[in-house]
N, CA, C and O atoms as a Tinker XYZ file with bonds, in Angstrom:
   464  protein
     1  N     47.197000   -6.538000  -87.547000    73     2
     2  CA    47.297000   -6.019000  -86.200000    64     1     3
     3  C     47.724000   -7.130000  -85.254000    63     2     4     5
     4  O     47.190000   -8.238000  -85.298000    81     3
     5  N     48.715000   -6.816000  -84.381000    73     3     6
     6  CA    49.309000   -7.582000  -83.155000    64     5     7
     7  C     48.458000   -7.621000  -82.460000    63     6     8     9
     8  O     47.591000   -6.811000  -82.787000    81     7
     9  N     48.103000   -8.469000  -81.158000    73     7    10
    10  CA    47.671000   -8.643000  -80.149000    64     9    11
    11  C     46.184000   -8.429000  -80.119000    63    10    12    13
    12  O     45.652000   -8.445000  -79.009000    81    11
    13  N     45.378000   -8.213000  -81.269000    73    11    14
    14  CA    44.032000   -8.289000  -81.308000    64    13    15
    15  C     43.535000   -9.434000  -81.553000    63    14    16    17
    16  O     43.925000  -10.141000  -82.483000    81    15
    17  N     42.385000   -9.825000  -80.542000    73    15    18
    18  CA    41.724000  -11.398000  -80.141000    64    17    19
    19  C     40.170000  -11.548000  -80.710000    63    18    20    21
    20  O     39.129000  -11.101000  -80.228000    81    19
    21  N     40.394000  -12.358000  -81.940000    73    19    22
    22  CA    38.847000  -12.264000  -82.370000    64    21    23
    23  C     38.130000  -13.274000  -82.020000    63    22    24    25
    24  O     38.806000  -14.203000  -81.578000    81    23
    25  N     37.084000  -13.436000  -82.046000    73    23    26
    26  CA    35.585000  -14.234000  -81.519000    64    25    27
    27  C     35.516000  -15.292000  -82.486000    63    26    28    29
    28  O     35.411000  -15.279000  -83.713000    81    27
    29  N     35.612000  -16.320000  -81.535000    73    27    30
    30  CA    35.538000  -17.967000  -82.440000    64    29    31
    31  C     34.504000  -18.200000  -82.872000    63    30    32    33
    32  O     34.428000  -18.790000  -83.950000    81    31
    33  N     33.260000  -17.779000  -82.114000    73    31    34
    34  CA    32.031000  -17.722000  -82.504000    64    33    35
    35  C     31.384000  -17.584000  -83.373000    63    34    36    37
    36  O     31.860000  -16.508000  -83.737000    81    35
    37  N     30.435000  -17.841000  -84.255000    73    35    38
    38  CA    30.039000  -17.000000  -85.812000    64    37    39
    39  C     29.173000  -15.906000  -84.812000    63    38    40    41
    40  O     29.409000  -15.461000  -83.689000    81    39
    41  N     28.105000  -15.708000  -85.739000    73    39    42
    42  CA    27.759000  -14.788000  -85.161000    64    41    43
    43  C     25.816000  -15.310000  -84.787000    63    42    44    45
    44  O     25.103000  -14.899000  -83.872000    81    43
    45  N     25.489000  -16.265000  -85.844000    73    43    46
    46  CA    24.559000  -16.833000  -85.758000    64    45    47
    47  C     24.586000  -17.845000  -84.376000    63    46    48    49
    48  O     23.455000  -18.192000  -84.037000    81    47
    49  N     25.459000  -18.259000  -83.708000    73    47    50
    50  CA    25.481000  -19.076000  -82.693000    64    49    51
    51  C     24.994000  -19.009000  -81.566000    63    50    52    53
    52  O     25.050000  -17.920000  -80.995000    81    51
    53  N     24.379000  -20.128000  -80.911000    73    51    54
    54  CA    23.650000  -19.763000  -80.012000    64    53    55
    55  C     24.834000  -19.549000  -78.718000    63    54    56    57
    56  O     25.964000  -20.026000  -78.611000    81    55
    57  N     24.066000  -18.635000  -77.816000    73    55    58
    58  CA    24.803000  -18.214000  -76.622000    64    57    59
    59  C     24.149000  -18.245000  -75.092000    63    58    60    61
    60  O     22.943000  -18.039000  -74.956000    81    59
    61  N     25.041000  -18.523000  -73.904000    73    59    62
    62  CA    24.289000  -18.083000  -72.982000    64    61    63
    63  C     25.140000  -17.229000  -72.096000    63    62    64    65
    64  O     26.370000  -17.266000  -72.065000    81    63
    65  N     24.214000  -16.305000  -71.238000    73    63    66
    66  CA    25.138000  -15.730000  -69.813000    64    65    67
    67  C     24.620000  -16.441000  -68.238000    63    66    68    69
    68  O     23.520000  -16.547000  -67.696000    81    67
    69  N     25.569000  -16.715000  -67.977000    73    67    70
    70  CA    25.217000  -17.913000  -66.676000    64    69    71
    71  C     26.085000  -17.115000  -65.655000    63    70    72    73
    72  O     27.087000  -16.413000  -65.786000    81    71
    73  N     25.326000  -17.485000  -64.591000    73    71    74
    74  CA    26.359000  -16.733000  -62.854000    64    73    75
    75  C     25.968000  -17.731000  -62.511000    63    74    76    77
    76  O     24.948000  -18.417000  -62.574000    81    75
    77  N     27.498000  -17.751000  -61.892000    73    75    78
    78  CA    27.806000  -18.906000  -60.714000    64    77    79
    79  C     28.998000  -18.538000  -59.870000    63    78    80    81
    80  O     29.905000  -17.927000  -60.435000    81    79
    81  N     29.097000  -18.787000  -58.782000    73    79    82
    82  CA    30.490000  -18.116000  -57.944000    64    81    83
    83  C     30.164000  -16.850000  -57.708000    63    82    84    85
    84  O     31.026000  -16.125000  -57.209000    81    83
    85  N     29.039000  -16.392000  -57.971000    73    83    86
    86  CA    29.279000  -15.043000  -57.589000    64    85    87
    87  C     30.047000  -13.878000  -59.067000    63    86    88    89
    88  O     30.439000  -12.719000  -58.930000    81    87
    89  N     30.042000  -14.682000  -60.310000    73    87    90
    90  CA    30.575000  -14.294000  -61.170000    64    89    91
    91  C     29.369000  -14.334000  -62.368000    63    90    92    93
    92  O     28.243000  -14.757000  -62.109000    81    91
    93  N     29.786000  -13.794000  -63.829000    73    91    94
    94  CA    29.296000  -13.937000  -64.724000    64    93    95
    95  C     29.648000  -14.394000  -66.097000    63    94    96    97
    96  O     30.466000  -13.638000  -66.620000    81    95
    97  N     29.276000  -15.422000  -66.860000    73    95    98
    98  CA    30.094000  -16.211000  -67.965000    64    97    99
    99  C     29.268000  -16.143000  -68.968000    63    98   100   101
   100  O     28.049000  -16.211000  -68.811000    81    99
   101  N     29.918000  -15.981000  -70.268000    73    99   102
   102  CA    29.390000  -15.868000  -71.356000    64   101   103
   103  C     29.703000  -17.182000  -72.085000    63   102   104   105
   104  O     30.849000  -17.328000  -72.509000    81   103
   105  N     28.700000  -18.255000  -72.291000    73   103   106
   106  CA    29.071000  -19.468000  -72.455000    64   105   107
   107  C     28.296000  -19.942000  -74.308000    63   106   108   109
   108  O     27.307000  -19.487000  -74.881000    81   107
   109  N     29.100000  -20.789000  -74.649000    73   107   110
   110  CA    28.635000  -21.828000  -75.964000    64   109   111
   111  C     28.234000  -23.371000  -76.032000    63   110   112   113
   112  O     28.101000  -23.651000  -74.841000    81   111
   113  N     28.117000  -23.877000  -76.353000    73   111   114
   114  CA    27.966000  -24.991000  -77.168000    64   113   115
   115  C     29.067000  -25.273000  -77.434000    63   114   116   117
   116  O     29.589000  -24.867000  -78.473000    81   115
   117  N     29.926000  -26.318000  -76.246000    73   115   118
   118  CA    31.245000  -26.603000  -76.670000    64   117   119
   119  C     32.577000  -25.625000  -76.363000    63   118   120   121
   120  O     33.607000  -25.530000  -77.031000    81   119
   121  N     32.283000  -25.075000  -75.384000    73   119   122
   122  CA    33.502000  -24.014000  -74.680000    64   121   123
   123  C     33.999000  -24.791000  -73.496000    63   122   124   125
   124  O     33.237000  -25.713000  -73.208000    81   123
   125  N     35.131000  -24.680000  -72.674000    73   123   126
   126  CA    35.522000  -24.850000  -71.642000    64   125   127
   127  C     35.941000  -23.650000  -70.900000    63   126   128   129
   128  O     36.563000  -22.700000  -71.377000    81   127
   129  N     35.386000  -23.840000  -69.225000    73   127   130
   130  CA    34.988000  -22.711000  -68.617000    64   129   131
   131  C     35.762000  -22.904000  -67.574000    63   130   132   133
   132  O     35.633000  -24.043000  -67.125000    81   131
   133  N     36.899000  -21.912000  -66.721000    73   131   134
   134  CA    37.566000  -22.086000  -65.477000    64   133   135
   135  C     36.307000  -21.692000  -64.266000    63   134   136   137
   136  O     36.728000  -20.568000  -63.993000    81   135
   137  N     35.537000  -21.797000  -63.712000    73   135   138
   138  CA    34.269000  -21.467000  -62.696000    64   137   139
   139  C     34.921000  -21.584000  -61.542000    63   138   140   141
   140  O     36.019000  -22.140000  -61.577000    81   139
   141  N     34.551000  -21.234000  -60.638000    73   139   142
   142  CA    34.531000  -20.938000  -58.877000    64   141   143
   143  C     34.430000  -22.461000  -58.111000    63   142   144   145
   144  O     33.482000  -22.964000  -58.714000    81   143
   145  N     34.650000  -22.945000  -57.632000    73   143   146
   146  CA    34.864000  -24.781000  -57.271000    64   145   147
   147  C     33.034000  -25.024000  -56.711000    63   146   148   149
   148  O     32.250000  -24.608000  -55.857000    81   147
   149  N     33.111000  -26.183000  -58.113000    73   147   150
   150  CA    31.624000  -26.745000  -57.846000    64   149   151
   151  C     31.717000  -27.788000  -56.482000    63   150   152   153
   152  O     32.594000  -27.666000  -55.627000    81   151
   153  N     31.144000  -28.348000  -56.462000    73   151   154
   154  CA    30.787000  -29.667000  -55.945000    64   153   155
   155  C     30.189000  -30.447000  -56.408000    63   154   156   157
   156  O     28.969000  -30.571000  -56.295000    81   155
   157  N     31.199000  -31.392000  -57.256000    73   155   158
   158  CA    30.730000  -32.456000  -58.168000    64   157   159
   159  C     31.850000  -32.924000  -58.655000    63   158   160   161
   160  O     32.735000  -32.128000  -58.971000    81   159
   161  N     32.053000  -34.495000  -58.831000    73   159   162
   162  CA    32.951000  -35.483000  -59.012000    64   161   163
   163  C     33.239000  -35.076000  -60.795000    63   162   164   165
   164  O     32.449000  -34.944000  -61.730000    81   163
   165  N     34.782000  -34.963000  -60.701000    73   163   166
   166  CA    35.009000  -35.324000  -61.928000    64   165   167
   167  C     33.950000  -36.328000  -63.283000    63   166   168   169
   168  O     33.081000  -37.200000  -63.294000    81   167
   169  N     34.605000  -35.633000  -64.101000    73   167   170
   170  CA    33.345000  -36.336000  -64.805000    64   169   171
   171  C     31.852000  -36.576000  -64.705000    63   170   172   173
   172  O     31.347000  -37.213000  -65.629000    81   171
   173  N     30.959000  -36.101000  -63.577000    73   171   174
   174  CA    29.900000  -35.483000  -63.689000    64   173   175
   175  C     29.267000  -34.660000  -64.505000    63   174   176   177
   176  O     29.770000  -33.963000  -65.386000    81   175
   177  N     28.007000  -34.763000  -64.160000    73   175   178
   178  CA    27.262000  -33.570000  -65.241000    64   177   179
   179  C     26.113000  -32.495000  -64.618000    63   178   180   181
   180  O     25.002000  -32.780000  -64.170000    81   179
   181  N     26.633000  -31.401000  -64.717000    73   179   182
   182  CA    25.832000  -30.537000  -63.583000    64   181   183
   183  C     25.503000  -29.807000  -64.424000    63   182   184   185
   184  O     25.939000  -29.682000  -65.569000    81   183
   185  N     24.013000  -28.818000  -63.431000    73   183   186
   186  CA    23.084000  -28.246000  -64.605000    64   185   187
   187  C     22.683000  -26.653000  -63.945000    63   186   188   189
   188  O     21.865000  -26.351000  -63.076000    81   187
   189  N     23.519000  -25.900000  -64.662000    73   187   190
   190  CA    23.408000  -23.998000  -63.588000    64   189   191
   191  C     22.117000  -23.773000  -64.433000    63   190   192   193
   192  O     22.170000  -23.942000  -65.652000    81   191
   193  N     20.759000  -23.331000  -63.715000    73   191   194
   194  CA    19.731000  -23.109000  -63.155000    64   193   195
   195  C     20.053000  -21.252000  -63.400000    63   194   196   197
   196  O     19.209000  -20.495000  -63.879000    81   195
   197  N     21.067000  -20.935000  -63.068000    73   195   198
   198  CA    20.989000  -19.104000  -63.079000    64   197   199
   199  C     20.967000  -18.742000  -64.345000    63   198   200   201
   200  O     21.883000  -18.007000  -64.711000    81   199
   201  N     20.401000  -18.967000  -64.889000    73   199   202
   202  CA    20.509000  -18.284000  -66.677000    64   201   203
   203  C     20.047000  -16.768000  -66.706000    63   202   204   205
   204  O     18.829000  -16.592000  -66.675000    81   203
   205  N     20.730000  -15.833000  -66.752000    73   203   206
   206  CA    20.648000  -14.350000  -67.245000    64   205   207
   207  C     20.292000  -14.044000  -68.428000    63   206   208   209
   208  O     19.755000  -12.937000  -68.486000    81   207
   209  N     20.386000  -14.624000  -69.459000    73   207   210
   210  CA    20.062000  -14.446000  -70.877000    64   209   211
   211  C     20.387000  -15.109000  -71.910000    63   210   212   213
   212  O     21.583000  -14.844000  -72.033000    81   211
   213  N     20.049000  -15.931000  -72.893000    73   211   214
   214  CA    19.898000  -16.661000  -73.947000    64   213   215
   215  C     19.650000  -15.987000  -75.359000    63   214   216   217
   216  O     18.496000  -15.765000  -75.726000    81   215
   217  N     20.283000  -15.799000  -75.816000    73   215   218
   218  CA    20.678000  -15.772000  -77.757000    64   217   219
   219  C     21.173000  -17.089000  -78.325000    63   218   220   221
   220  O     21.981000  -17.986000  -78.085000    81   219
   221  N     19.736000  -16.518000  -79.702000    73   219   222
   222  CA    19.962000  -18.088000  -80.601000    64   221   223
   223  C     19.684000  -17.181000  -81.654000    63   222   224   225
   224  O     18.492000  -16.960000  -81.867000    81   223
   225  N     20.836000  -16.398000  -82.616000    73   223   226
   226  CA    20.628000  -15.460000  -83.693000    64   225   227
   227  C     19.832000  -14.420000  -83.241000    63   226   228   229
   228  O     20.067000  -13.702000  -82.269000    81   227
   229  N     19.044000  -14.378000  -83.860000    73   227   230
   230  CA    18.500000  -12.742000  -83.445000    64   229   231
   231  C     17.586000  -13.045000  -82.634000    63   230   232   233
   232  O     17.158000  -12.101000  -81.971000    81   231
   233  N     17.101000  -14.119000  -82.442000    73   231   234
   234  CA    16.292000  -14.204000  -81.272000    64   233   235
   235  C     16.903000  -14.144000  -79.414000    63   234   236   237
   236  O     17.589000  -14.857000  -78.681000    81   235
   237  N     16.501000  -13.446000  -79.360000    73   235   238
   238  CA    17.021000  -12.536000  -77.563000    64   237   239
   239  C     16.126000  -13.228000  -76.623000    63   238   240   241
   240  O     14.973000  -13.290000  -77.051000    81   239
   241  N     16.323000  -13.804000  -75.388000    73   239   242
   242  CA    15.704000  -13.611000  -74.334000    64   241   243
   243  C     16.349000  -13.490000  -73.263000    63   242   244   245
   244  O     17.316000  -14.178000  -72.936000    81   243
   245  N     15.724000  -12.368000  -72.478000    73   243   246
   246  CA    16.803000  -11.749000  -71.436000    64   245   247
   247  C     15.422000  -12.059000  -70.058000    63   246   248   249
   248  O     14.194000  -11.971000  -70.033000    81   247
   249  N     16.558000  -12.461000  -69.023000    73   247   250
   250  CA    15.710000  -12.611000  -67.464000    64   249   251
   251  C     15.245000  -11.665000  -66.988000    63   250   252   253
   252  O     15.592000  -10.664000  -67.616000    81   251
   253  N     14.414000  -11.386000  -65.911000    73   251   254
   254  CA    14.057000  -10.906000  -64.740000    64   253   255
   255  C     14.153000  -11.294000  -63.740000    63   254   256   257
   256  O     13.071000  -11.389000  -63.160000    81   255
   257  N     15.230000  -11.679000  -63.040000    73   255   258
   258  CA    16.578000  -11.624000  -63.232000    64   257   259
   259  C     17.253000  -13.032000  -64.088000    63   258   260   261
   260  O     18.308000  -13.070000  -64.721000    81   259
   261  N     16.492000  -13.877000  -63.916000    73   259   262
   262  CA    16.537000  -14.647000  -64.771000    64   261   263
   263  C     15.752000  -15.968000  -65.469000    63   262   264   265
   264  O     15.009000  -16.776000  -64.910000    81   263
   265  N     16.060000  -15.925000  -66.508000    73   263   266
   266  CA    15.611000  -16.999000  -67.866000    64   265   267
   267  C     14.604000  -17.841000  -66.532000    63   266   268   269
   268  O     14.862000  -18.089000  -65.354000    81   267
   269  N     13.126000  -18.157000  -67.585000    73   267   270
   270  CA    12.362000  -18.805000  -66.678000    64   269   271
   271  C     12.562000  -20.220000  -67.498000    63   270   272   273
   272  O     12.470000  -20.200000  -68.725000    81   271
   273  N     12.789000  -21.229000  -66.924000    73   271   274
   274  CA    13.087000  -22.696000  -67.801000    64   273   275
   275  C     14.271000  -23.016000  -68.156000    63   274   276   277
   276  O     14.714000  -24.143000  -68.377000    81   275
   277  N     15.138000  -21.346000  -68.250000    73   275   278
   278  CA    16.344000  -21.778000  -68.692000    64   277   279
   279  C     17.480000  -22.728000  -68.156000    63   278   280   281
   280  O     17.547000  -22.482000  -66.952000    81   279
   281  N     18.168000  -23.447000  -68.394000    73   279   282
   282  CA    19.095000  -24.473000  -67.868000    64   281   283
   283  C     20.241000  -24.443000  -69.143000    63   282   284   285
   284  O     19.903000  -24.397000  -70.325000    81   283
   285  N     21.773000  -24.481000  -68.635000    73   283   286
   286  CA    22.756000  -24.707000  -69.237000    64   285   287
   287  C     23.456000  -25.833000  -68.659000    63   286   288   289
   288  O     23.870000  -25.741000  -67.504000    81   287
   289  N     23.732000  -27.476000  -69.718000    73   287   290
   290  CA    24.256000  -28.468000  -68.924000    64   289   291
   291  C     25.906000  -28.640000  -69.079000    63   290   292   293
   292  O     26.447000  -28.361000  -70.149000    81   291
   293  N     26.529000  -29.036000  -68.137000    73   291   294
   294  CA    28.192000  -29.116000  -68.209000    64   293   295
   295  C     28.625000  -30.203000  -68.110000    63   294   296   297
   296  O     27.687000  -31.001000  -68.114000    81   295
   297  N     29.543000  -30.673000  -68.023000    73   295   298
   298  CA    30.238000  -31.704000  -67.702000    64   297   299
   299  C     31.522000  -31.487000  -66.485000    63   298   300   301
   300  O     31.667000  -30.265000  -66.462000    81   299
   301  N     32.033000  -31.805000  -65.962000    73   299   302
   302  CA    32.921000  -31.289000  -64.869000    64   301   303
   303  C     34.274000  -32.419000  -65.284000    63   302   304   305
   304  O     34.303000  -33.638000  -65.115000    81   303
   305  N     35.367000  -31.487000  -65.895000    73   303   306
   306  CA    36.394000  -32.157000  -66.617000    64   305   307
   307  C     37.361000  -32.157000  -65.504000    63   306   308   309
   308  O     37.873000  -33.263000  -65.328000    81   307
   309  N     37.872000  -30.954000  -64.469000    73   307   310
   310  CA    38.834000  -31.219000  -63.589000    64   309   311
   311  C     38.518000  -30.270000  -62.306000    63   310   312   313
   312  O     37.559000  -29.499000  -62.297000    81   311
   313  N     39.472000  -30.418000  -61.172000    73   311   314
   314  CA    39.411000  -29.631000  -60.352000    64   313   315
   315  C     40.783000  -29.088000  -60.238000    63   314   316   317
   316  O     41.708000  -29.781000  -60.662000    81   315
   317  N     41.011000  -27.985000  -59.740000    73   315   318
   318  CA    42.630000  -27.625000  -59.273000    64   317   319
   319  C     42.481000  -26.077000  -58.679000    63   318   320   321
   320  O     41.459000  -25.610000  -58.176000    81   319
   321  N     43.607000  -25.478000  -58.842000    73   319   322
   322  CA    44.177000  -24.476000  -57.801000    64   321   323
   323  C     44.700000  -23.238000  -58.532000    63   322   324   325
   324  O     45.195000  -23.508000  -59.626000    81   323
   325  N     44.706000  -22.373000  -58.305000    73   323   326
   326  CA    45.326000  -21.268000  -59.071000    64   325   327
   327  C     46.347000  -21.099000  -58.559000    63   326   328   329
   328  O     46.823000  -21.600000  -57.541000    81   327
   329  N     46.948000  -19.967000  -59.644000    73   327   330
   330  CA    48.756000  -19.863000  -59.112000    64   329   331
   331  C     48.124000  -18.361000  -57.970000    63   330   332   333
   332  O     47.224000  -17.521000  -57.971000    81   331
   333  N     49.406000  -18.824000  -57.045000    73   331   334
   334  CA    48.783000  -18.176000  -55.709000    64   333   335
   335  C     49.079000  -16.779000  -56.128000    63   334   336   337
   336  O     49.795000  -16.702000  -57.127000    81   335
   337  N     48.778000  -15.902000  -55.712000    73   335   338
   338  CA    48.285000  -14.299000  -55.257000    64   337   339
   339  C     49.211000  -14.233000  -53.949000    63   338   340   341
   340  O     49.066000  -14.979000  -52.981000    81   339
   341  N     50.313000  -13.095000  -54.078000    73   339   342
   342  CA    51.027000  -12.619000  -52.714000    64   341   343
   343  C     50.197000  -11.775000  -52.603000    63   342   344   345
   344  O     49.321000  -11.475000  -53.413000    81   343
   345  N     50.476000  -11.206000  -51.305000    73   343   346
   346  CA    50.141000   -9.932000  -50.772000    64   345   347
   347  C     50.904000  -10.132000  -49.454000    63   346   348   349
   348  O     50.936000  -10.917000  -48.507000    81   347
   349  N     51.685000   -8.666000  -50.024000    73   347   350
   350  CA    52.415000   -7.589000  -48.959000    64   349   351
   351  C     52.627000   -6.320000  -48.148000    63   350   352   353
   352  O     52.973000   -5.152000  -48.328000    81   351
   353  N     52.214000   -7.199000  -47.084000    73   351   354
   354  CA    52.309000   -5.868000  -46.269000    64   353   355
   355  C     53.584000   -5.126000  -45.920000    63   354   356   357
   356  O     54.645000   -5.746000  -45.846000    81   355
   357  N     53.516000   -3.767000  -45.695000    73   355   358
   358  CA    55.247000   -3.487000  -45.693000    64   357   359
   359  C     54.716000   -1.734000  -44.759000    63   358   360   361
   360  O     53.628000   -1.199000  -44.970000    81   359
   361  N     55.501000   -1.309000  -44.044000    73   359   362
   362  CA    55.489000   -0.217000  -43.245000    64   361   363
   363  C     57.072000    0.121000  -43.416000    63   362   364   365
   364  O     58.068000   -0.417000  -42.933000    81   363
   365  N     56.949000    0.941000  -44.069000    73   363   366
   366  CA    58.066000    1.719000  -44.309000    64   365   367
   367  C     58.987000    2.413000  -42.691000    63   366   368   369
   368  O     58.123000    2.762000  -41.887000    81   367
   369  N     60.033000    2.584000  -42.288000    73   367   370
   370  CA    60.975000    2.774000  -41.391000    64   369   371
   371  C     60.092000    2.401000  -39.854000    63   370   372   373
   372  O     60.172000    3.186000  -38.909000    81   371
   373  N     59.412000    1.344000  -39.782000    73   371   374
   374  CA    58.606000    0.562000  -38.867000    64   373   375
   375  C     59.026000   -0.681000  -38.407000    63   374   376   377
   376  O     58.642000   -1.289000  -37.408000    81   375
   377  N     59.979000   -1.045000  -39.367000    73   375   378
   378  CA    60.706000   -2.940000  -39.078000    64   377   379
   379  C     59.292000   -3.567000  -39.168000    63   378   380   381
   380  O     58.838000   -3.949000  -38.088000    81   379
   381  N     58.672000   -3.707000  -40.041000    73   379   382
   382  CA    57.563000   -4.534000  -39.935000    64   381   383
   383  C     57.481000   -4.350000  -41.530000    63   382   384   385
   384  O     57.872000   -3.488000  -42.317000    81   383
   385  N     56.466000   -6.135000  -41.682000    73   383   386
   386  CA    56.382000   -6.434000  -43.256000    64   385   387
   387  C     56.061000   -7.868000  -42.660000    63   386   388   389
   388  O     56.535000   -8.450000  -41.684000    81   387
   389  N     54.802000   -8.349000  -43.857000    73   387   390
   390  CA    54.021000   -9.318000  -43.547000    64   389   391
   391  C     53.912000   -9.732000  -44.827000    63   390   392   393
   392  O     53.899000   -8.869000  -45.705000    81   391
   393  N     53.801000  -11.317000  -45.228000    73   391   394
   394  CA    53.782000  -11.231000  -46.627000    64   393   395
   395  C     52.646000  -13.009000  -46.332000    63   394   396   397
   396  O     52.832000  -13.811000  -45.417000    81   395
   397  N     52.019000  -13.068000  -46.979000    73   395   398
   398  CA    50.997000  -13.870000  -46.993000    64   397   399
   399  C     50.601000  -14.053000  -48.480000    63   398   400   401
   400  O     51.134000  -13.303000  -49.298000    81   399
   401  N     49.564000  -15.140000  -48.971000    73   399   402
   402  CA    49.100000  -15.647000  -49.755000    64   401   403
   403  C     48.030000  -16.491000  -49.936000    63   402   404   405
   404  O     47.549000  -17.087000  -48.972000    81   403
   405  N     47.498000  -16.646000  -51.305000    73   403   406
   406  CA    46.326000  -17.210000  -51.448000    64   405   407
   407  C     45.563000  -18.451000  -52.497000    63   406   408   409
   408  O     44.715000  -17.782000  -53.087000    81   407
   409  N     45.483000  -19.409000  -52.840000    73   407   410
   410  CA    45.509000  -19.964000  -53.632000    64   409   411
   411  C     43.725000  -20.490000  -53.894000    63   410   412   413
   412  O     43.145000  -21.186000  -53.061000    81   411
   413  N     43.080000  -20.018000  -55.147000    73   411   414
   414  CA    41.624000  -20.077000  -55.364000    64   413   415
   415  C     41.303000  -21.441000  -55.788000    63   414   416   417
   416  O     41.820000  -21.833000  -56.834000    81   415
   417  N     40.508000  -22.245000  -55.119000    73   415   418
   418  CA    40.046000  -23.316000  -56.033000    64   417   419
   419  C     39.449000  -23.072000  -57.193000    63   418   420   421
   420  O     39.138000  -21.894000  -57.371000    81   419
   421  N     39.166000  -23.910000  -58.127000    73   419   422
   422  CA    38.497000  -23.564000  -59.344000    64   421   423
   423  C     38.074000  -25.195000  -59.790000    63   422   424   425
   424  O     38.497000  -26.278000  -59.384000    81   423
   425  N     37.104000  -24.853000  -60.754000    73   423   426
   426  CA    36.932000  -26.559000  -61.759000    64   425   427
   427  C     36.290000  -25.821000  -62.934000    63   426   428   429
   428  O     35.408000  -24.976000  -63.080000    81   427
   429  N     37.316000  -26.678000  -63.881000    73   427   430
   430  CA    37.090000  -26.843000  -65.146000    64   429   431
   431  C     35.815000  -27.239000  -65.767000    63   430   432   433
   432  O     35.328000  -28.304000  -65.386000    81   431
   433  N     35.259000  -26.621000  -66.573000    73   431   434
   434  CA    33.886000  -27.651000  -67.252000    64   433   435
   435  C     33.719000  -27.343000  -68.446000    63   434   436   437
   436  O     34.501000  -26.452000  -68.777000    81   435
   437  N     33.056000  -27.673000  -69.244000    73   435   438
   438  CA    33.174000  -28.555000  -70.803000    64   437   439
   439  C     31.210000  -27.781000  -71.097000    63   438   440   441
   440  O     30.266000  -28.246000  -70.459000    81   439
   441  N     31.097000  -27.067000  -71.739000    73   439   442
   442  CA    29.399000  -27.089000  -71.756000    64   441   443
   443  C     28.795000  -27.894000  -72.983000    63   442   444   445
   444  O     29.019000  -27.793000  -74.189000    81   443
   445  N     28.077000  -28.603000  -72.370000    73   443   446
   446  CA    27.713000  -29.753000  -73.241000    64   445   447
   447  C     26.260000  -29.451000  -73.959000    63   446   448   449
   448  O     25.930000  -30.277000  -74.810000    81   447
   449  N     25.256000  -28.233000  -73.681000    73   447   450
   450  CA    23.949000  -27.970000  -73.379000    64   449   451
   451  C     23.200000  -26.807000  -73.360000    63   450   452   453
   452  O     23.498000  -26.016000  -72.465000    81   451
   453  N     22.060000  -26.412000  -74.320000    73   451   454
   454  CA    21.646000  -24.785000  -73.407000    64   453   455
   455  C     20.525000  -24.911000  -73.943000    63   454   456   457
   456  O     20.283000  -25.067000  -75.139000    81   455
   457  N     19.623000  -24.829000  -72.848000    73   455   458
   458  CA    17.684000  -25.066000  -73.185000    64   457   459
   459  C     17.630000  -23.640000  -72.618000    63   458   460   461
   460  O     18.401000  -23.049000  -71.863000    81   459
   461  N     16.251000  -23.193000  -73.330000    73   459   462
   462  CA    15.776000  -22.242000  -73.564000    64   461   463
   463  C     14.605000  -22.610000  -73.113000    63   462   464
   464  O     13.654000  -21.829000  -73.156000    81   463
């Protein structure tokens, strides 16, 4: 089959789900993650506190709302910019049309970590 994307993961591996940005990430032991722009110097090592849920094989633990103790640690490999987002405005037989854009910060990170 074409274009079907399978899971690098085994299946025994441990996992976490972390929010940050206002988003939600399904993270490993050794993944690199595009996230919402931290604040923290290249090459730093920062530690998201929001843990939603932790799998290590069949063992499950899920938050209220979240993981009590839990911590996932990163490393902060880069910072940069996304490719910008147009948006156009346009009014049809009005002579009017507005065209604007947007470009998201983001930083890269490396997960180095996941306590339970």
């Amino acid at each position: 089959m074409t274009g079907v994307q399978t899971c690098a993961l085994p299946i025994y591996a441990m996992y976490a789900v972390v929010s940050t940005g206002g988003k939600q990430y399904r993270v490993a032991e050794g993944d690199l993650c595009r996230v919402e722009k931290l604040d923290a110097e290249e090459g730093a090592s920062v530690e998201i506190d929001k843990v939603l849920m932790i799998a290590d094989g069949d063992k499950i633990n899920i938050g209220t709302p979240f993981v009590a103790g839990g911590k996932v640690t990163a490393t902060v490999k880069a910072h940069g910019r996304a490719k910008k987002v147009e948006i156009m405005k346009f009014r049809r037989r009005k002579h009017h049309q507005k065209k604007t854009g947007h470009r998201q910060y983001y930083t890269d990170i490396e997960i180095t970590g996941i306590k339970s």
